[in-house]
N, C-alpha and C positions, 0 to 999 in steps of 0.2 A: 504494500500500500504506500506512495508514493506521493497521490495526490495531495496538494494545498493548495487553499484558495484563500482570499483576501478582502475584505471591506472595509471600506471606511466610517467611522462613526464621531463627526467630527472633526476634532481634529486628533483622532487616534486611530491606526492601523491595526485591523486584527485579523492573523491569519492562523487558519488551523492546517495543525501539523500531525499525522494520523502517527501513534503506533501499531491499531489492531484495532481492528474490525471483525465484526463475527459474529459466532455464536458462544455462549456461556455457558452451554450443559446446564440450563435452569430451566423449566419450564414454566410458566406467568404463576401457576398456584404455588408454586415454592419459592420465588423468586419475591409474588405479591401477595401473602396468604391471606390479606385483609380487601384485598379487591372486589368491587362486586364479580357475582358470579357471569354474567353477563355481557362485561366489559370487555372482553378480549371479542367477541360474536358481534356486538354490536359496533366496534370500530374497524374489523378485520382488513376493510378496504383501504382505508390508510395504512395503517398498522404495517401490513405485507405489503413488502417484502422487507424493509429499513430496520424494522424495529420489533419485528418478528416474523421466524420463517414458517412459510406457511405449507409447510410439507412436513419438518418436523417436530413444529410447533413448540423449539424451543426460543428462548428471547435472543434478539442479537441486541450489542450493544457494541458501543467505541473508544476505545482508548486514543486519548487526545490531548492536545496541549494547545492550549490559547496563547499565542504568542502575540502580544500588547507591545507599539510603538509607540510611548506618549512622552512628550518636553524633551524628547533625544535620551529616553533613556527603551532599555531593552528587556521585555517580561517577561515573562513564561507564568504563565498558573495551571499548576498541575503537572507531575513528569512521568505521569504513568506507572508500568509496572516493572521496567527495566530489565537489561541482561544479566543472564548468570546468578540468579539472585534463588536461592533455595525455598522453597514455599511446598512445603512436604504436606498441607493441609488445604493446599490451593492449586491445584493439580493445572489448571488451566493455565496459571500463570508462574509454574514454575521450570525456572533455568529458560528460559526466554532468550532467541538470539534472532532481534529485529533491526531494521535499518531505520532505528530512529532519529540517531544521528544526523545520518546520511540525508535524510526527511528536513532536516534543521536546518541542513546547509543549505538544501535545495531553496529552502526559505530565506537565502542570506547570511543564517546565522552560525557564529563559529561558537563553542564553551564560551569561551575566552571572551566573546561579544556578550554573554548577559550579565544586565545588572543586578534583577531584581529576580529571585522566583519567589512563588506564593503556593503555597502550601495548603490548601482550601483544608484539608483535613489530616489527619493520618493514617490511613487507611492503607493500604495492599497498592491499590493500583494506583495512587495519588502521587506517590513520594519516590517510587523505584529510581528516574533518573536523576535523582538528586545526587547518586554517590554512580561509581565504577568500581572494575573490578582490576587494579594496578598490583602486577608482583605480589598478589593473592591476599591486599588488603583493601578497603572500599574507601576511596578517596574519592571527593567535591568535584563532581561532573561539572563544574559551571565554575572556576577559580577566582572571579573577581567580580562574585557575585553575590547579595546576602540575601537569604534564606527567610523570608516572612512567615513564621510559621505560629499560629495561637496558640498561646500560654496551657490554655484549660486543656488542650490535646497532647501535650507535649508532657504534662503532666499526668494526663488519664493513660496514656502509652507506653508511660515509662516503667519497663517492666520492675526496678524498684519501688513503686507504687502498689505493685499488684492487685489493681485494681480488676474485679470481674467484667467479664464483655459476655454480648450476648455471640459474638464471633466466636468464641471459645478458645482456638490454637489459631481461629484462621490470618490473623493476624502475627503467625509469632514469625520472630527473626527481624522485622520490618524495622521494630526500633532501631536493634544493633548493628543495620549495616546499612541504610538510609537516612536516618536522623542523628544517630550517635555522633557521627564523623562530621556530620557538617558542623553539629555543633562544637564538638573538640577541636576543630579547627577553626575557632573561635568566625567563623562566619553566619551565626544568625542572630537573628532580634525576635526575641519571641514578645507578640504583642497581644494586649486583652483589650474589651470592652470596641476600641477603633481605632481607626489606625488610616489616617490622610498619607496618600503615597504622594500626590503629584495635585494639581487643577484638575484635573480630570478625571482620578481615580482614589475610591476607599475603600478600606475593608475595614465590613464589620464583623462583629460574630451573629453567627445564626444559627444557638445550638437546636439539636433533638437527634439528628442523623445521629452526630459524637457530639460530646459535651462540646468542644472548641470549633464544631463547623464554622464555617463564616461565608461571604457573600460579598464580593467584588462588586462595587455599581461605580459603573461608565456614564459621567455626565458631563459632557463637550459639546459645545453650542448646542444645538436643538433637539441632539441626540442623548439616547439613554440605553442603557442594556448593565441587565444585572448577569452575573457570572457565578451560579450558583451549587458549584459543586456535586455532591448527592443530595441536595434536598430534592432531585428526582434523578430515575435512572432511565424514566419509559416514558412518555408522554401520555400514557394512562393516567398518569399520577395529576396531570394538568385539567383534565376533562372528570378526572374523580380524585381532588386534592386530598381528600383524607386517608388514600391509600398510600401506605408506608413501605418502602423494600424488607424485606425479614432482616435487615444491616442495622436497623434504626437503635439504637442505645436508648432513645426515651421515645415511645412513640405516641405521647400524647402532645408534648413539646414540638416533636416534628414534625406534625402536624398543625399546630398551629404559625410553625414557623413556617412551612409552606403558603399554606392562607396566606398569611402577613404579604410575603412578599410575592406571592401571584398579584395580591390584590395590589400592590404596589406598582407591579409593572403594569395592570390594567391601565389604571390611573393614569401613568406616565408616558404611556405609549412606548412603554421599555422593549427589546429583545431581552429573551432569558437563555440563556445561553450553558444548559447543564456540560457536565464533564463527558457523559456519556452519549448523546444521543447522534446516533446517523441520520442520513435526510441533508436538513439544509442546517443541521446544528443546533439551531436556536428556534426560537417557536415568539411572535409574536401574538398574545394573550388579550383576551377581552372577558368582561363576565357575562355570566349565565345563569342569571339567579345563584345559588348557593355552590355553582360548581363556577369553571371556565371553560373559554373553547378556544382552540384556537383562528385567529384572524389570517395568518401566512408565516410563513417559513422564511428565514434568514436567505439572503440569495445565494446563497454556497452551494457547491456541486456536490452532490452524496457522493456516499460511497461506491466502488464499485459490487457490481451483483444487484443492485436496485435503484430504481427512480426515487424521488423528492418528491412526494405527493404531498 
């Protein structure tokens, strides 16, 4: 997967950089166990082929990285699931050898060119290319670059904390070889409550997925788009907001924080722009009485294997 595409919002350049496209080995009831039963029958026609395939009926979803050009500096939100990386309870995403790199350049970008990465969460497939794998120790994919990562995650993850997850193992390893080292390498700022990057860009927190979720909003000139991590992985979730992925660590919180900030981008005539979704990426939102629907689709080229419905 190779393809990246580009739009302007503003005065900020945002291009996506694929590492994996596909399928998940989930299928929508395990994936969504709180979903209406319905929900998958009654959207099928969009849904298939992008965002579910429709032959084996399990979810597909997108490993992605938003790559953010704003006041001359260089972002990344999100690094994915990375190479080489042992994931003995994640089978899908373990020892991974992608041309994600290669993907970055194609986009212009060298390590060495980013400023900023953003760390929406700490999750599995959020943080992989934060580190590599050099002379068999995982060192700062991104050298002169710092690491924005939320306080409340950084502490709910760290396996000195041992704090319970509803993940169980599926998380394990992630701390010690993606977050450890960036932060022993004294390259990150761990920030709570919010956090002003630039004119154009903030992050807040928006817990319930993880305690430390947060939520990137793009607001330059007349434009708006929120960058919202997993507070959705399927566009089900936008059309039935109360449905929560089986990932959610509070799922009455994350549900409300979805609300919040659907009803936000209505408002605003925001793009929402989750970490995971094929199509055109992003989903322009309007309400619908107690639910949303969506209005249109970011102008980005899907992926390949399906159209942008």
């Amino acid at each position: 997967m190779t393809a990246m595409h580009s739009i302007t919002l503003g005065e900020v350049t945002v291009t996506r950089v694929w590492e994996y496209y596909g399928p998940v080995d989930m299928t929508p009831d395990v994936f969504f166990p709180d979903a209406p039963g319905e929900a998958w029958a009654d959207h099928r026609s969009w849904l298939v082929p992008q965002f579910l395939d429709g032959e084996t009926g399990i979810v597909n979803s997108a490993i992605q990285t938003w790559l953010l050009r704003s006041e001359g500096k260089t972002i990344l939100v999100d690094t994915g699931v990375g190479n080489d990386k042992e994931r003995p309870y994640a089978a899908v995403w373990n020892r991974l050898d992608t041309d994600f790199l290669a993907n970055l350049a194609r986009a212009g970008v060298r390590p060495e060119d980013v400023d900023l990465v953003i760390n929406t969460h700490l999750h599995i497939d959020h943080v992989g290319w934060n580190t590599y794998l050099q002379d068999r120790s995982w060192v700062p994919t991104f050298p002169n670059a710092t690491y924005l990562i939320p306080k409340p995650d950084f502490d709910f993850w760290n396996p000195e904390n041992e704090h319970p997850t509803v993940l169980g193992r599926g998380n394990q390893n992630v701390f010690e070889d993606s977050v450890a080292p960036v932060h022993q390498a004294g390259q990150t700022l761990l920030w709570d409550g919010s956090h002003r990057i630039d004119g154009n860009l903030r992050l807040d927190l928006a817990p319930g997925h993880t305690p430390g979720s947060s939520v990137l909003t793009l607001e330059s000139g007349t434009d708006r788009a929120l960058f919202v991590g997993d507070l959705m992985h399927n566009p089900v979730q936008i059309v039935h907001p109360d449905t929560n992925s089986c990932f959610c660590e509070d799922p009455g919180q994350a549900r409300a924080t979805r609300r919040k900030l659907l009803g936000w981008a209505a408002d605003n005539n925001a793009l929402v722009f989750p970490a995971h979704f094929g199509g055109g990426g992003g989903a322009e939102v309007t309400r619908d009485g107690e639910r949303f629907a969506i209005k249109g689709w970011a102008p980005l080229s899907p992926a390949e294997g399906g159209e942008n419905r």
